[in-house]
C-alpha positions as CSV (number, residue, x, y, z in Angstrom):
1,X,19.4,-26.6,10.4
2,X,22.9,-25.7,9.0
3,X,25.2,-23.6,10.0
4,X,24.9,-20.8,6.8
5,X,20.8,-21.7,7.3
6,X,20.6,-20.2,10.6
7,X,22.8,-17.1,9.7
8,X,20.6,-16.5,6.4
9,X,17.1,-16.6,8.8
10,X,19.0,-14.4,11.3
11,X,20.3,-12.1,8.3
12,X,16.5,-12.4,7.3
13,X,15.5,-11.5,10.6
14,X,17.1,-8.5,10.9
15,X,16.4,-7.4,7.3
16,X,12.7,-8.1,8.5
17,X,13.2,-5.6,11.9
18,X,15.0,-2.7,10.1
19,X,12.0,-3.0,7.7
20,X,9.4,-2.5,10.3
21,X,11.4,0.5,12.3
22,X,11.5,2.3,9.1
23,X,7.7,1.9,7.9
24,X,5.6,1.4,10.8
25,X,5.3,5.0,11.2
26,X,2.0,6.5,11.4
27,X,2.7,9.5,10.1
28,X,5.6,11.4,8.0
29,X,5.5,15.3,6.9
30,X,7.6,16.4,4.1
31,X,9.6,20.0,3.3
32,X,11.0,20.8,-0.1
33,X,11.2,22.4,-3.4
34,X,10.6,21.5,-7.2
35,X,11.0,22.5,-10.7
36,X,8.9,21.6,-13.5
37,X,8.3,22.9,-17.0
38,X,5.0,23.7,-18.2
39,X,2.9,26.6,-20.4
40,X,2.4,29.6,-19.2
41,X,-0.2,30.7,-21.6
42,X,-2.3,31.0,-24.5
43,X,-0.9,32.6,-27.2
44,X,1.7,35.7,-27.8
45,X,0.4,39.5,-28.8
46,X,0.8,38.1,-32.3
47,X,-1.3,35.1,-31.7
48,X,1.8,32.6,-31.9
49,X,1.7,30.2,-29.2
50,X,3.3,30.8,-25.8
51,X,6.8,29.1,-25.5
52,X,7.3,26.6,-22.2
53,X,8.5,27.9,-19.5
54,X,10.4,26.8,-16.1
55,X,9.0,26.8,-13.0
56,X,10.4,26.1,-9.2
57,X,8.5,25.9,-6.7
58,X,8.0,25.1,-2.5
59,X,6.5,22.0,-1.3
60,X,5.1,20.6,1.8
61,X,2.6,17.5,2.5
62,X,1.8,14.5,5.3
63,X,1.0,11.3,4.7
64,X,-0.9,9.0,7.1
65,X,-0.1,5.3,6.8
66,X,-2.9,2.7,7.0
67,X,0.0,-0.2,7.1
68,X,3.8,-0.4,6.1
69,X,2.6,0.6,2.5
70,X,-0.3,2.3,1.8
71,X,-0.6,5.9,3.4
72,X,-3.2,9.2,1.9
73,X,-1.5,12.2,1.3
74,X,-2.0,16.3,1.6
75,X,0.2,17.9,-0.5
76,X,0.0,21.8,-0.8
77,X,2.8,23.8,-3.0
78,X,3.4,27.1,-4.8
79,X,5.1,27.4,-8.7
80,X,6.8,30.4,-9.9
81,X,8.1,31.5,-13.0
82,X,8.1,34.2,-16.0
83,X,6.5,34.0,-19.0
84,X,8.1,35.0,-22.3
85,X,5.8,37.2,-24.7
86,X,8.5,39.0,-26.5
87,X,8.8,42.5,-27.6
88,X,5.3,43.6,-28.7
89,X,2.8,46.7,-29.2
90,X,0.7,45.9,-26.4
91,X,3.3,47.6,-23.9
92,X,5.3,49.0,-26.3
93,X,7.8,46.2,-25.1
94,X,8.3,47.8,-21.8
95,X,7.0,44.4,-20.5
96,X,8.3,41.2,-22.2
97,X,8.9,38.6,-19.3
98,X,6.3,38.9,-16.5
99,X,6.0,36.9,-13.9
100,X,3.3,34.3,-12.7
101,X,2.6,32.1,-9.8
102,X,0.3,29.0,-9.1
103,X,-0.9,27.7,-5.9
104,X,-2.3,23.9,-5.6
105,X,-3.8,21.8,-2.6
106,X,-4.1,18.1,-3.4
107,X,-5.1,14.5,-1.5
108,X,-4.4,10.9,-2.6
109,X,-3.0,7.7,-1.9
110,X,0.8,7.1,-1.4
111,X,1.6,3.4,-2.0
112,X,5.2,1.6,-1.3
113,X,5.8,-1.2,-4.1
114,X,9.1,-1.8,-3.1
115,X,10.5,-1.9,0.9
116,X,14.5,-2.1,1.7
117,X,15.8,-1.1,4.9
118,X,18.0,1.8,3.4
119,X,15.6,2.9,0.5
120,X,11.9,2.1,-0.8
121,X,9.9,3.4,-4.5
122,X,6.4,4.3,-4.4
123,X,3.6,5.5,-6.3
124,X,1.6,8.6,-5.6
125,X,-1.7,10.7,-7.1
126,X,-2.9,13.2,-6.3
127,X,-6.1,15.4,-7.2
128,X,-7.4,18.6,-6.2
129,X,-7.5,22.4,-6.6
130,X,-5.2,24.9,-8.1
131,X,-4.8,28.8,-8.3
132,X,-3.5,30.8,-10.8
133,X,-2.2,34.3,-10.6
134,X,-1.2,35.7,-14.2
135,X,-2.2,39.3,-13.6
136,X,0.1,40.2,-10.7
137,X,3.0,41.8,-12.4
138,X,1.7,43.3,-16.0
139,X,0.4,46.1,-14.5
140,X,-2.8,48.1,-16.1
141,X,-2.9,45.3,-18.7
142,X,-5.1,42.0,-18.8
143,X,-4.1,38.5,-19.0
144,X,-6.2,38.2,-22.5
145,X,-4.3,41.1,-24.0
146,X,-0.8,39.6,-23.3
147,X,-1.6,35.9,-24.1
148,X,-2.1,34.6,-20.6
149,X,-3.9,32.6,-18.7
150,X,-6.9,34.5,-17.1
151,X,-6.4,34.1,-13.1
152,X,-8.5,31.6,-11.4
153,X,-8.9,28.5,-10.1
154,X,-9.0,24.7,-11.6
155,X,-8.3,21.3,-11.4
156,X,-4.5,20.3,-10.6
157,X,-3.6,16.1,-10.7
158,X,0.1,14.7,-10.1
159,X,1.0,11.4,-10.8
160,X,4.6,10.6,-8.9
161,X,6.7,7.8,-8.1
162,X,8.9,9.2,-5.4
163,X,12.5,7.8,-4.8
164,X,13.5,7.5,-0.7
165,X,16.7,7.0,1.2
166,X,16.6,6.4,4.7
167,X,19.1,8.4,6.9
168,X,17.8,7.1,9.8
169,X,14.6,5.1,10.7
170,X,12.7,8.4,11.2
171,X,14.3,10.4,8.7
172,X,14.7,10.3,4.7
173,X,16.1,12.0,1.4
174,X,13.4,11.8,-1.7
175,X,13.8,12.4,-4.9
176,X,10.2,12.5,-7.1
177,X,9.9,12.8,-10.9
178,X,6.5,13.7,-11.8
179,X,3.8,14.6,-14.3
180,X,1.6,17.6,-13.2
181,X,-1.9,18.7,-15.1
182,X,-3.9,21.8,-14.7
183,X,-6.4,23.5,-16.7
184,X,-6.5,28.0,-16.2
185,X,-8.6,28.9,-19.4
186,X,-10.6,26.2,-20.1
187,X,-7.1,24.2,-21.4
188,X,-4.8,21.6,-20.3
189,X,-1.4,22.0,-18.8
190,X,1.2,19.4,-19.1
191,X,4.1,19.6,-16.8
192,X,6.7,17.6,-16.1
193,X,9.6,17.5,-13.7
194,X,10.2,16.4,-9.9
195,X,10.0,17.7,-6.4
196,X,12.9,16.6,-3.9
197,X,12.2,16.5,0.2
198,X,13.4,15.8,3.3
199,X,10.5,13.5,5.2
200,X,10.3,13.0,8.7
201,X,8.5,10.0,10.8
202,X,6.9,9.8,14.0
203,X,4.7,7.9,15.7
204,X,3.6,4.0,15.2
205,X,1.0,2.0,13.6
């Protein structure tokens, strides 16, 4: 063997090691926040349609890896925002912006399609359960009189392909654009937008 042959497998080698101290972990929990935009409603006072609104949110999960790339995740998060129904007769436009919150719980696989020492892309969705609260700051009045969503739970769904840098072997930066689904009131939901984390590591597979 060469020279340049034997640095390459040793250069290959090593790629090959800092590959398995970053992904043999068993286990990695994540912290963070997101935004997304989304509906917030069914329709206005005046039966026009519900302009989208923004929504940030808290976000925390675990995954457990099976092998260096396919893991199950728990995901569990909160979205806030306000809704915009515009001066109207209702509340004698004493209340035009109120705000709303959803909570979701969700599982499903995590799966790494592309490993590098320093930085990795995977695919992740998830299914499961969301609440919606849309009565918590109009007062005396109903969802259905303002347009909203009635409160209640439904179905939430993400579909994800998280971007990861590696600070350390045990420790990471991700970055997550997503697509996220629910149905309050019997309707669809289409959000879109990303969660960001820090993810830590432990144990070994």
């Amino acid at each position: 063997m060469s020279v340049q042959a034997r640095i390459k497998a040793r250069r290959e080698a090593r790629r090959v090691q800092a590959i398995h101290d970053v992904y043999s972990h068993l286990y990695e929990v994540y912290v963070g926040a997101g935004y997304q935009r989304t509906k917030g409603g069914e329709g206005t006072v005046s039966g026009q349609g519900l302009q989208k609104i923004n929504e940030f949110s808290w976000d925390v999960g675990v995954t457990r890896y099976f092998n260096q790339k396919l893991g199950v995740t728990l995901d569990g998060r909160g979205n806030y925002g306000s809704v915009y129904i515009g001066p109207n007769s209702v509340t004698n436009s004493a209340l035009t912006k109120p705000a709303i919150s959803q909570y979701s719980g969700m599982i499903g696989p995590t799966y790494r399609f592309i490993l590098e020492p320093r930085y990795s892309v995977s695919g992740r969705v998830l299914a499961g359960a969301s609440y919606g609260n849309f009565s918590g700051d109009i007062g005396s009045f109903t969802p259905a009189e303002l347009g909203l969503y009635p409160d209640g739970a439904g179905l939430a769904l993400s579909a994800s392909v998280p971007f990861e840098y590696n600070v350390s072997p045990g420790v990471g930066v991700r970055l997550a654009p997503e697509y996220y689904l629910t149905n309050f009131g019997s309707k669809l939901q289409n959000g879109v937008g990303f969660t960001g984390a820090i993810v830590v590591r432990w144990g070994k597979q």
